[in-house]
Every structure is written in structure tokens, then in C-alpha cells.
C-alpha positions as CSV (number, residue, x, y, z in Angstrom):
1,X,-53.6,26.0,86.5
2,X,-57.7,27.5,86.3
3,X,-57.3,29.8,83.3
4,X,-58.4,33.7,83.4
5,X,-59.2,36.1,80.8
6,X,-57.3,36.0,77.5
7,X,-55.6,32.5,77.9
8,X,-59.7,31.1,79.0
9,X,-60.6,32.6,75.9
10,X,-57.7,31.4,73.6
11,X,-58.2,28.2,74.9
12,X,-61.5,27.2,74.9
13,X,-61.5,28.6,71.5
14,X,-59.2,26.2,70.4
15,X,-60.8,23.3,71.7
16,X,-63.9,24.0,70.0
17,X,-61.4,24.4,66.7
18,X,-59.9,20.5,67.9
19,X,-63.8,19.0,67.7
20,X,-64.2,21.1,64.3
21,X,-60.9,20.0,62.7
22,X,-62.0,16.1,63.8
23,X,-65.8,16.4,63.1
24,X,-64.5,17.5,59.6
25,X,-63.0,14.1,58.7
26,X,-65.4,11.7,60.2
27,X,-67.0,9.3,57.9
28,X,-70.6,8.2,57.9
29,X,-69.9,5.2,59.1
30,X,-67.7,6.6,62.4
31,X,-70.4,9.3,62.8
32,X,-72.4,6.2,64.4
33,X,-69.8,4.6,66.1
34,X,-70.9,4.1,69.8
35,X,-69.1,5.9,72.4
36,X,-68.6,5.3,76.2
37,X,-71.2,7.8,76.5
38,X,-73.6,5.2,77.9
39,X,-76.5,5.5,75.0
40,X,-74.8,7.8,73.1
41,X,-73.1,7.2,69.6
42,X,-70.5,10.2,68.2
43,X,-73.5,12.1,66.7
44,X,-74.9,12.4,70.2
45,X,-72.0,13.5,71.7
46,X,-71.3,15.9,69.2
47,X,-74.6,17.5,69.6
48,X,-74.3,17.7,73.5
49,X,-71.1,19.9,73.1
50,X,-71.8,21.9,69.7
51,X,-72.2,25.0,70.5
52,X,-75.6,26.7,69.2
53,X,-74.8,30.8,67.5
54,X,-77.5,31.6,69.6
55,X,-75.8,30.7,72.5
56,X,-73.7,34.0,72.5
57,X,-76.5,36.3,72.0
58,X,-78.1,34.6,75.0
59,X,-75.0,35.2,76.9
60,X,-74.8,38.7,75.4
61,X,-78.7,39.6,76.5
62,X,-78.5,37.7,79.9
63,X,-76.0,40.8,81.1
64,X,-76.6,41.7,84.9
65,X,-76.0,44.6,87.5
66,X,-74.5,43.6,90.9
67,X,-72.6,40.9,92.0
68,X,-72.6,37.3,90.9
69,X,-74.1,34.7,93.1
70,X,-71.5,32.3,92.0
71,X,-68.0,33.0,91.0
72,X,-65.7,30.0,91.4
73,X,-66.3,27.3,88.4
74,X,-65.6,24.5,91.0
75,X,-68.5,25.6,93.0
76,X,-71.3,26.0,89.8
77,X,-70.0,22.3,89.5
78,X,-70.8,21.3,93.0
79,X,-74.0,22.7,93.0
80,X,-75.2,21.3,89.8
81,X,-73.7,17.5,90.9
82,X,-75.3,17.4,94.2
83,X,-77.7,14.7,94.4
84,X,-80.5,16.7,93.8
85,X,-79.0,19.0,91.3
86,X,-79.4,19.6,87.6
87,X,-77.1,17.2,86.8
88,X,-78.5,14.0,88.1
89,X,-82.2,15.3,88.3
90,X,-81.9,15.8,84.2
91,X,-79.3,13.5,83.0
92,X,-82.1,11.8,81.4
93,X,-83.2,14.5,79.7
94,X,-80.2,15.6,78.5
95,X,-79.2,12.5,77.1
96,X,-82.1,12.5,74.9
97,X,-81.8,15.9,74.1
98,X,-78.8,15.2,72.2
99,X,-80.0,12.2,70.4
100,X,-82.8,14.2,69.0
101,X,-80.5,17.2,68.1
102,X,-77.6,14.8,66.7
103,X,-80.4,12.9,64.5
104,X,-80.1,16.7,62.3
105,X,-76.7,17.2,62.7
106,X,-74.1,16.2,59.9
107,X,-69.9,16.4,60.2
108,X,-69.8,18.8,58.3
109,X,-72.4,21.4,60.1
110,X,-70.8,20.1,63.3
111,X,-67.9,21.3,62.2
112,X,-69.2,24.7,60.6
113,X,-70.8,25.5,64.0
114,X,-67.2,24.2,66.2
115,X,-65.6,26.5,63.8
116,X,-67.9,29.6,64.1
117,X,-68.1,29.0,67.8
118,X,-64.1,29.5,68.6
119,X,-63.9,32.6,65.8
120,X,-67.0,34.1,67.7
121,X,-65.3,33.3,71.1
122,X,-62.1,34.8,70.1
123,X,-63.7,38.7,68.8
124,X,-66.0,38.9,72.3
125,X,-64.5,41.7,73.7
126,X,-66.7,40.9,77.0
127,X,-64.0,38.0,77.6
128,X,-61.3,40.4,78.3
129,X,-63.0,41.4,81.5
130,X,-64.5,38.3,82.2
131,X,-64.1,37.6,85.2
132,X,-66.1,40.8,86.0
133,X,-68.8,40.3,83.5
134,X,-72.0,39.8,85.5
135,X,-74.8,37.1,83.5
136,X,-77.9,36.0,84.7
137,X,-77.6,32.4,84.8
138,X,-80.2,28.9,85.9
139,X,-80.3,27.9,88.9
140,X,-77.6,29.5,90.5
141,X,-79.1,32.9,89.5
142,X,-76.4,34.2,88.1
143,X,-72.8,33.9,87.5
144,X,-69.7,35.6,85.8
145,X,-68.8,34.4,82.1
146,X,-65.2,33.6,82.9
147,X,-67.3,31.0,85.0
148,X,-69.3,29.8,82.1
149,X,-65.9,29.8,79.6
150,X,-64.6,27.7,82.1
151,X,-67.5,25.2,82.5
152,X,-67.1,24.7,78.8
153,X,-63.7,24.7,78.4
154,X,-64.6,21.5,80.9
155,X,-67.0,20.0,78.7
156,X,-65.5,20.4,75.7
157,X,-62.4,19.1,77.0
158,X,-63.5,15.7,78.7
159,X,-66.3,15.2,75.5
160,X,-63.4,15.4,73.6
161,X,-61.0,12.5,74.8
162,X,-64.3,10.7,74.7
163,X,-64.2,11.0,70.6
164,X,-60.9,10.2,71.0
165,X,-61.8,7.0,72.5
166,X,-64.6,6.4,70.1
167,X,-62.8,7.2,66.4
168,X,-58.9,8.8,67.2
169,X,-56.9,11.4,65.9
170,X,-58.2,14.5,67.8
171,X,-56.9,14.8,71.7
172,X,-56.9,18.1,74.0
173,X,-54.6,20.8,74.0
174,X,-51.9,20.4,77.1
175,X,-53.3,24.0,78.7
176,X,-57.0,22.5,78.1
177,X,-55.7,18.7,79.9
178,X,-54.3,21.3,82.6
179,X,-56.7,23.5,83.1
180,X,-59.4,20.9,83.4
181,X,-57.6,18.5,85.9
182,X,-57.1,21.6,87.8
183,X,-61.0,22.3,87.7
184,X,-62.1,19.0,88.6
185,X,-59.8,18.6,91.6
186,X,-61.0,21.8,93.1
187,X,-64.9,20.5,92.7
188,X,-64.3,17.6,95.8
189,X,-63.6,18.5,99.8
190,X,-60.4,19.3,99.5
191,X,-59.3,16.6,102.1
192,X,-60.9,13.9,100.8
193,X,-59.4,15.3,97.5
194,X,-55.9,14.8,99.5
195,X,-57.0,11.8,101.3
196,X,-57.8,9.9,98.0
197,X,-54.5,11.4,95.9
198,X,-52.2,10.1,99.2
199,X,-53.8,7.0,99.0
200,X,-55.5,7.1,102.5
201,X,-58.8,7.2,101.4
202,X,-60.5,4.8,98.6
203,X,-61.5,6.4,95.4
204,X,-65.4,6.8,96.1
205,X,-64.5,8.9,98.6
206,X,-63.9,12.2,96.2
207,X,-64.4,10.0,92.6
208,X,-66.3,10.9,90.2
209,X,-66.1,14.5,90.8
210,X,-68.8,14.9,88.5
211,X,-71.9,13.1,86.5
């Protein structure tokens, strides 16, 4: 089921409330547990998915006339996960991106931010229309925010069962599980998608869908 509008909205929002809730708890000592992150320990991971406040007034400023260049989640995914595309050209960079930013993040501002985040996301008006809400975007040049909501929904989503592997009690909402699954089998040719599922195909033929 790939979410629109009001349910995108509600739902990312409570994911973000999920790693706020968790990040909360965590004790100094599980804030540096290692996670199956590669080099990353929770702190890092935390920092890769917490959203910044001036992320939304980015969003807000990067509105655009004319149609989007990209409008289908599944295909901003493709683009970036090509062999030559953001995601494997920077994955390096990223990584230590949020080791830097998690070495000045605590729980408990983690958990502020989460919290802020989803309260934000839920008052945007712009997500009521937003599949028609037009942002300039990297690389792809520009985009529509239901396909950025969605992104995120994404990464907050898979991020989060990967605290749940590294400390417990926190796990996705069923419509986030959904909604992602759905995403992620959409980003493969769909017949090697079908190929794989019906067991005709091995695995590396459509698996990982993403980086």
C-alpha cells in the first residue's frame, strides 16, 4: 500500500514520534552500542535519520513552478542507487557525516528534535496537496514532497528496526512496515521482482533493492 496525502503525513509523523519515544529512554551506555550499520554505533544512526528544523524551511523555500521531474518514490530510489548515483558515489561520506553530527547529539536532543519533527509534519498544510506540491530537489532537479514524505517514511522506517536490532523496544508502525515493503518492491524490474518472489530467479537478481 504506497501512502498519499493525509495517511503519508500521519504516518511518517508517527514514526519520527517511535525514534523520539525510544531515543528518550536510551542510556549512555546503549547510546554506543554498535549497530549493523557497518561503522556505525546508535548515535550515528540516530543522527543519519534526525531530522534537522531547518529541513522544513528548506522544503518550504525550495517551492517550484511547473511539473516535477520525478514523481514516483520508487524511481528517485532507482536513480539515486544506480551504480553511479548518490547513493554509492557518497555512501562514504554520509557515513561519516553522521558520526561527526552524532558525536553532538544526546538522547534526549534526539528526541526533542524526533518530537518537533512529527508535530511540525503534522500542521504543514502543504502535505494535504502533496502530491501536487512542486520542490526543487538534488540531482533529480526536482520532485513533489509526497515523494520526499515518502522517501523518509523509508528511511525512518528501515533505520528504525535497525535500533531495534541494536537496543529493543521500539519497532515500526504496521502501515509504516506496509508502506515501505510496498516502496521497496516497486524500486526493482518488476519481473525480476516476480522472478525472485516465485523463486525462479536467485536473490541478487532484484536484492538489495537499495544501498
Amino acid at each position: 500500500m504506497r501512502l498519499v496525502e493525509c495517511a503519508l503525513r500521519d504516518t511518517l509523523a508517527d514514526a519520527w514520534e517511535r525514534w523520539a519515544h525510544r531515543c528518550a529512554e536510551l542510556s549512555a551506555t546503549q547510546w554506543r552500542f554498535g549497530t549493523r550499520c557497518e561503522s556505525w554505533d546508535v548515535q550515528a544512526l540516530v543522527a543519519h535519520v534526525c531530522p534537522e528544523a531547518a529541513t522544513f524551511d528548506s522544503l518550504v523555500a525550495a517551492g517550484s513552478d511547473g511539473p516535477a521531474a520525478v514523481t514516483d518514490a520508487a524511481e528517485m530510489l532507482r536513480i539515486f542507487n544506480q551504480p553511479d548515483g548518490v547513493a554509492n558515489t557518497t555512501a562514504d561520506r554520509i557515513a561519516e557525516r553522521a558520526v561527526l553530527a552524532g558525536s553532538a547529539l544526546t538522547p534526549a536532543t534526539a528526541a526533542t528534535r524526533f518530537l518537533d519533527a512529527g508535530a511540525r509534519l503534522r500542521a504543514m498544510p502543504e502535505m494535504i496537496r502533496s502530491a501536487e506540491t512542486v520542490i526543487r530537489y538534488p540531482i533529480v532537479g526536482s520532485t513533489t514532497l509526497a515523494v520526499v514524505a515518502e522517501v523518509a517514511l523509508l528511511e525512518a522506517t528501515v533505520h528504525l528496526l535497525d535500533l531495534a536490532a541494536a537496543v529493543g523496544g521500539v519497532a515500526p508502525s504496521a502501515a509504516a512496515l506496509a508502506a515501505t515493503r510496498d516502496l521497496l518492491i516497486s524500486v526493482p524490474d518488476a519481473q525480476d521482482a516476480v522472478e525472485v518472489l516465485a523463486g525462479r530467479a536467485p536473490a541478487q537478481a532484484a536484492v538489495p533493492a537499495i544501498r
